[in-house]
C-alpha positions as CSV (number, residue, x, y, z in Angstrom):
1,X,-27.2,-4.4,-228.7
2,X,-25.0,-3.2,-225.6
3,X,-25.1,-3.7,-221.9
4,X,-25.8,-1.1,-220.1
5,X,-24.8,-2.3,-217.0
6,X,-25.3,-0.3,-213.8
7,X,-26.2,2.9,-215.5
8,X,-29.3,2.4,-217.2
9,X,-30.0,6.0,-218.5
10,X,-27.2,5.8,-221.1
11,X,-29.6,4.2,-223.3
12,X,-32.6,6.4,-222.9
13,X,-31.4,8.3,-225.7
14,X,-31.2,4.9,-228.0
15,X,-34.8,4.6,-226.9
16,X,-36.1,8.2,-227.8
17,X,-34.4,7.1,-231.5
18,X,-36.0,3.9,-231.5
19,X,-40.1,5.4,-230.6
20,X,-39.3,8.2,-233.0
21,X,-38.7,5.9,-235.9
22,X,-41.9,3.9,-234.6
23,X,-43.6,7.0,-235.2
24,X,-42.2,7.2,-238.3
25,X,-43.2,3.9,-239.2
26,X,-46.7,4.4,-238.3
27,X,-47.1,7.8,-240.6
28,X,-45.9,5.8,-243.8
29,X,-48.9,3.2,-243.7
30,X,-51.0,3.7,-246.6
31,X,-54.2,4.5,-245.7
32,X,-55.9,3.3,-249.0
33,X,-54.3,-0.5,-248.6
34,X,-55.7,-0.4,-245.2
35,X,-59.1,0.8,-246.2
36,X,-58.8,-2.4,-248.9
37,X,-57.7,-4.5,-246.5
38,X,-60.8,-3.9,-243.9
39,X,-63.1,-4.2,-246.6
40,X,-61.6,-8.0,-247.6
41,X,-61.8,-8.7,-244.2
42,X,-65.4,-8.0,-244.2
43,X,-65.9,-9.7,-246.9
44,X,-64.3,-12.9,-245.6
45,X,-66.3,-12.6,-242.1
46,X,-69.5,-11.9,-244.7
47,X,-69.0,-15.0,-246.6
48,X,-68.1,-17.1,-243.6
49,X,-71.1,-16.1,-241.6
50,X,-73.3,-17.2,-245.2
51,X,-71.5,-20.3,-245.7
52,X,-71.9,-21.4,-242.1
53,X,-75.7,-21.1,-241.8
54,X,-75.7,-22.6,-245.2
55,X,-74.0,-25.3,-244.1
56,X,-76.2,-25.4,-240.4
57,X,-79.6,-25.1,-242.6
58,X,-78.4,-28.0,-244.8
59,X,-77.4,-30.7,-241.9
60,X,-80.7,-29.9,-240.5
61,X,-82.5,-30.7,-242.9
62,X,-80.3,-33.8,-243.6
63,X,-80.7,-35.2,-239.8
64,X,-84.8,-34.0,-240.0
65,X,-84.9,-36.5,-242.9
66,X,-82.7,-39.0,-241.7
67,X,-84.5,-39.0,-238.5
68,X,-87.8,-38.8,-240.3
69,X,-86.9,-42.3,-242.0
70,X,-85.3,-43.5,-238.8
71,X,-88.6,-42.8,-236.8
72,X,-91.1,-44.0,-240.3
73,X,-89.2,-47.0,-240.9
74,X,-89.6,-47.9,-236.7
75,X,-93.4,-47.7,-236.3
76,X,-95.4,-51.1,-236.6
């Protein structure tokens, strides 16, 4: 890394090399790990989204029956 000082165009030509190799950085990804790699995320989000309304369904039931037996055990 240099200063450039005064005269910032001197390193518009470092800059030109360094978006070219972004590009070709961007050209090598591998198009069939990436395709994997979207379908585990959707897995993860899938099972996530199961085990939370799992979990939801099964404290509701749990506070229905624990108020239930709160509200049984209360009446005269």
């Amino acid at each position: 890394m240099a200063s450039v000082g005064l005269a910032p165009i001197k390193s518009l030509d470092k800059y030109k090399e360094v978006v070219k190799g972004g590009y070709e950085l961007i050209d090598t990804i591998d198009k069939n790990k990436m395709q994997e790699i979207e379908l585990l995320k959707r897995f993860i989000s899938t099972k996530e989204f199961v085990v939370g309304t799992a979990v939801g369904i099964l404290a509701g039931l749990i506070s229905g029956y624990l108020l239930h037996l709160f509200i049984a055990s209360s009446t005269p």
